[in-house]
N, C-alpha and C positions, 0 to 999 in steps of 0.2 A: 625599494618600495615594497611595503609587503601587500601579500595578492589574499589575506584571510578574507574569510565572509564577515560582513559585518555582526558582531554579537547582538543584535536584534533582530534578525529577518523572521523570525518565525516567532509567533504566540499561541498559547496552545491551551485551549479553554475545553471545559469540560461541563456539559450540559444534563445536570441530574443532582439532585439532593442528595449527594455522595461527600461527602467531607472528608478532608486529605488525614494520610494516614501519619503525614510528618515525616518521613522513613529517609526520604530524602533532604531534611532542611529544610531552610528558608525557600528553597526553588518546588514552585508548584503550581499546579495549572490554576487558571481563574476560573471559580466556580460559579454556576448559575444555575440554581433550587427552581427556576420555572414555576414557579408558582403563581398564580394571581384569579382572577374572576374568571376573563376569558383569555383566548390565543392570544391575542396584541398584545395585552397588560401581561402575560408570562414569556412574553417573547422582547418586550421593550430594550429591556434593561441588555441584554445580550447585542441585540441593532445598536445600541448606542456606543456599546465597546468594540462593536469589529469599524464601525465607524470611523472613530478616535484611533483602533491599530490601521487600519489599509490608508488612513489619512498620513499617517505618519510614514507609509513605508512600508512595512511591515504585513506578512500575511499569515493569516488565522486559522489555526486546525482545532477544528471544534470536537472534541469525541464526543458521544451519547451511545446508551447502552440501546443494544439493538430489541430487546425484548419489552422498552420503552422508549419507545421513539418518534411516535405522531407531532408532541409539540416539539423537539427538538428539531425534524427536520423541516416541518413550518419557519420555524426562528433563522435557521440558514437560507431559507428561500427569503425570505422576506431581509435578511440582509446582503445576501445577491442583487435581490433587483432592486432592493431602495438605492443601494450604490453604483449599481451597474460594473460587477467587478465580479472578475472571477479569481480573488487571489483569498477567497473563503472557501473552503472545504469542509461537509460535514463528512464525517467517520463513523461509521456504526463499530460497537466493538461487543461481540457476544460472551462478556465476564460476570462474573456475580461482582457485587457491590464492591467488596475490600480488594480483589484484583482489581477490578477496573479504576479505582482510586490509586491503586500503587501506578501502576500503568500511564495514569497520566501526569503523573507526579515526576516519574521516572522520561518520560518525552519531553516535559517542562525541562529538568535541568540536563538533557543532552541539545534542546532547540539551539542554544547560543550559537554549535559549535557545527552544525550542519543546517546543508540546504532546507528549506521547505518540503520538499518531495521527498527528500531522504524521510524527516522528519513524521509526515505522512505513510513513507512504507513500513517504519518501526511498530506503527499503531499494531500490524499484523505479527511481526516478527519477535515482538517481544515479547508475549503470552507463550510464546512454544520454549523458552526459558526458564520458566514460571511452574510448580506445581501447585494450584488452586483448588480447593474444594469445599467438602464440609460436611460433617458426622452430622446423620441426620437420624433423629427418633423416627418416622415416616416421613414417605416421598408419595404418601396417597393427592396431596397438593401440590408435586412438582411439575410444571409443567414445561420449561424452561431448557431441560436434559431429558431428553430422549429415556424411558421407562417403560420396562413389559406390565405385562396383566400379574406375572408370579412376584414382584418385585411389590405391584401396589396391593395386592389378597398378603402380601408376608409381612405389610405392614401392621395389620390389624393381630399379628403376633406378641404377645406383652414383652417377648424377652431380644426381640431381631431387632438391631437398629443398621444404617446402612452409610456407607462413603460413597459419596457422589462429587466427582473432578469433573471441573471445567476449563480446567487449560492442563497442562498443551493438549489434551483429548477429553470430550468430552464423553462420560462411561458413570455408570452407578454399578453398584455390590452390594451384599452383605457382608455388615462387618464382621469378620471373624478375627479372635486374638492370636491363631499362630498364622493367618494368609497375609495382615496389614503390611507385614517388610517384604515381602514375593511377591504380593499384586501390587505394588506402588509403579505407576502408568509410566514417571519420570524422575531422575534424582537430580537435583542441580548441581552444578559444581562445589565441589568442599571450599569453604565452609560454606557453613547454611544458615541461615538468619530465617526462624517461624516466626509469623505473626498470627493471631488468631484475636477474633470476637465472637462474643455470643451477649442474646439477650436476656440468658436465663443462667446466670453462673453457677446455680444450684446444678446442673446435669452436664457439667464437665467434665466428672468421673471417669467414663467410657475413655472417651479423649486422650484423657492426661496421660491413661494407663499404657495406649497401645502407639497414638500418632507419633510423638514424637520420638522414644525409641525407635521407631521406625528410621526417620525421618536423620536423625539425629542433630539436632542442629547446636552450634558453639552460645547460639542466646534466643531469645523468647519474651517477644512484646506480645502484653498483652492490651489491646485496643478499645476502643467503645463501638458497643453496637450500629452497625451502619443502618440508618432511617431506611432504605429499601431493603434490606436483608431477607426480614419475613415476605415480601411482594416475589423476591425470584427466588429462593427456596420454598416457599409455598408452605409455610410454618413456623412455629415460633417455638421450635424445639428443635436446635439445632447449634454446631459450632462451627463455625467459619474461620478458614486459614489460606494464608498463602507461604508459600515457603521458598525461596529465593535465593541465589547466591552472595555472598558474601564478598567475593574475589574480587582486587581492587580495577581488573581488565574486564568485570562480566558484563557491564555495558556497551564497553568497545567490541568486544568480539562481539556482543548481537549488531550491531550497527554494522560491524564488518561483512556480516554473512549475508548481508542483502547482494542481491542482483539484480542491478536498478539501468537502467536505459531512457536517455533524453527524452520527452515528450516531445514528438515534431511538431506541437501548437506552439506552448510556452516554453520549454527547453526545461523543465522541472523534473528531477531524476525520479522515475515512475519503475515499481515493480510489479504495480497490476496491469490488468488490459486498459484501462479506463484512468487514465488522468484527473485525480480528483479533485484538481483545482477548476482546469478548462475541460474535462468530459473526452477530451481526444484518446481515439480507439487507437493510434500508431504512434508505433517510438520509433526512433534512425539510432543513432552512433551509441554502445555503450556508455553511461555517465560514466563507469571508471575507466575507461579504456588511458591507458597513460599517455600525456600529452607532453612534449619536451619544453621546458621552460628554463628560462635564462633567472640566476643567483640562485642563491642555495637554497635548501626546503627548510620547512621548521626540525627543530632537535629532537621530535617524537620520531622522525622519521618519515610519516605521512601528509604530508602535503592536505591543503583542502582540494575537495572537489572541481577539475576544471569546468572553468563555464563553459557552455555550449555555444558551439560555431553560429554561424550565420547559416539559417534553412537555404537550400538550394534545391529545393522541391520547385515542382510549378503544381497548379492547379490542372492539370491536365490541358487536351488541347481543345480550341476554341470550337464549337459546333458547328458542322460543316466541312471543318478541316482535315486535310490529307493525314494521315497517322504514321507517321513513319515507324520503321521498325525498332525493336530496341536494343539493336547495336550500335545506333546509330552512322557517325563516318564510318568505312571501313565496310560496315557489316554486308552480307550477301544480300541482293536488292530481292523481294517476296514475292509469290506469283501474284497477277494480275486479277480479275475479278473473271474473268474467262480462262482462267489457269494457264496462262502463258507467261515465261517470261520475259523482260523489254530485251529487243534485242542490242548489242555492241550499236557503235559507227561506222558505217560504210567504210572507213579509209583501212580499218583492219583487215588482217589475211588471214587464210585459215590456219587452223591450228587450235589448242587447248584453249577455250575461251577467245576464238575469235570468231570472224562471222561465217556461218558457216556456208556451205551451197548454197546457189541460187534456188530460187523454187518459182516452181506454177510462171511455164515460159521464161524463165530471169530475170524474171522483177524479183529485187531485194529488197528486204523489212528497211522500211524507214528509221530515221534515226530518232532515240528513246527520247522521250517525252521530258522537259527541264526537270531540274531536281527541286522537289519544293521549296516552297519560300520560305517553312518554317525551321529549316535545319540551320545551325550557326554558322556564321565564315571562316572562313581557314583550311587547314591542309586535313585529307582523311587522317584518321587517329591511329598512329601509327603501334602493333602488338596488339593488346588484347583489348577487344571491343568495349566499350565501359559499359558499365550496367545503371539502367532507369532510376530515376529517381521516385522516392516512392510518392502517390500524389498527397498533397496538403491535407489535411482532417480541418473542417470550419466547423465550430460549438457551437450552438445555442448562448 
């Protein structure tokens, strides 16, 4: 019987008037331009599709660019609680227009083959991949990438123009034509596939001359201007590129380099502190940690991701309640609330751990107090003490 994930657990929708760059194929997130009169009427159309996907099964990773983001994360709220489900996660993703477009295009066609929560921690993991930026005439309107005071006064220079990267680091320069191959922040793996847009084709000259010699990439698409472009460059003098690998493994090895751990809510492989499906602040058992399974694995060699055990957290203990220590059986009994502690059974004799002398005229310590009600039945646990379990996290 085979143990894959089903190729639809995960749908991955992308919320901004960003239009795919195609880079990927036919495989590409579901767009949604939020446009309308007010929040409801630009939120509808989005409620109605996570709808139709969590009806189905299925759960929804919304991205939105984080430098516009008010109605996007309205739209997720409102398709949270119209549904009462938490298998909708919104994703902020801080890219300019054309990477964030590649970005989700590229999560769309690896969703099939990985959990949810995988699919969710790529959001982060796959921009540090990625050399993004864009040769800018000035950066006196950028306000999106961090800029000095000498940076926005050298803008009103007729001959300075500048490279400003937003992934994997976000940093601005002047452009010079012998520093562009020395300052370049990231190279991707050989070979390199550039893509670039601009709204003004007339001032690609700069560009043409120095980026990609840099850069050097085996081809070169060139794109239509993305409708937010000038909003997060903060100009309409400027060219926009991303530049990406080529290698037929550079998806797999980003997806590989994650370090992801169960959510102890839902059991969804989580690499941030925050579960962005159910909100929970604590993970248990590594999601890769190898689990032995019975028939052979697939021909790739990698197996998919084991599902997650059954929680054997408790919610901590009931109020009121005795707290016992956390070594449970076995473990060394704690002092007392008057710093004593209980002593043996009268039938013991002295010795290491027995009872000792009489005291005060030879009246001996009574015998210790029952063992609470809340510890399990059975024999004390024999070797090393087992260690607590961690308590539950409950979401909103």
């Amino acid at each position: 019987m085979s143990r894959a994930l089903p190729r639809s657990a995960t749908t991955v929708a992308l919320l901004a008037d960003i239009p795919s760059t195609g880079h990927v194929g036919e495989a590409g997130a579901h767009r949604f331009t939020m446009r309308g009169e007010g929040v409801g009427e630009r939120s509808a159309a989005f409620v109605a599709f996570a709808r139709e996907q969590t009806e189905a099964g299925r759960k929804v990773v919304a991205l939105y660019p984080t430098w516009q983001s008010s109605d996007a994360e309205r739209a997720v709220n409102f398709a949270r609680g119209a549904m009462r489900t938490d298998h909708i996660a919104g994703i902020g993703v801080d890219l300019s227009p054309l990477a964030l477009s590649l970005v989700a295009d590229q999560l769309a066609y690896l969703a099939p083959y990985l959990p949810p929560g995988m699919v969710a921690a790529l959001c982060d993991e796959l921009p540090r991949h990625l050399l993004a930026g864009a040769w800018l005439k000035t950066v006196s309107g950028l306000s999106t990438i961090p800029t000095s005071m000498r940076q926005h006064m050298g803008s009103y220079a007729p001959s300075v123009s500048f490279l400003a990267y937003c992934a994997p680091t976000q940093q601005v320069g002047r452009m010079r034509a012998s520093d562009v191959a020395r300052t370049l922040p990231f190279r991707p793996v050989q070979p390199v596939q550039l893509l670039y847009s601009t709204p003004d084709p007339g001032i690609t000259g700069v560009f043409d001359d120095h980026l990609p010699q840099a850069i050097q990439p085996v081809a070169t698409r060139t794109l239509p201007a993305q409708p937010l472009g000038p909003v997060y460059w903060g100009t309409a003098k400027y060219v926009e590129f991303v530049a990406l690998s080529a290698h037929p493994q550079a998806l797999a090895y980003a997806a590989g380099s994650i370090r992801a751990s169960s959510c102890s809510w839902c059991g969804e492989p989580m690499s941030a502190r925050t579960c962005p499906f159910c909100s929970a602040t604590a993970a248990r058992t590594p999601a890769q940690q190898p689990v032995p399974r019975s028939g052979p694995r697939p021909s790739g060699g990698q197996g998919p991701p084991a599902a997650p055990g059954p929680f054997r957290g408790t919610a901590g203990p009931a109020p009121g309640s005795a707290t016992r220590p956390p070594g449970g059986h076995g473990a060394p009994d704690t002092p007392g609330p008057a710093g004593r502690t209980p002593a043996p059974s009268p039938g013991d004799t002295a010795g290491p751990g027995r009872l000792p002398p009489p005291v005060d005229g030879g009246h001996t310590p009574g015998p210790p107090p029952p063992p609470p009600t809340d510890r399990p039945e059975g024999p004390p646990f024999a070797g090393r003490a087992p260690r607590p379990d961690a308590p539950r996290t409950y979401s909103r």
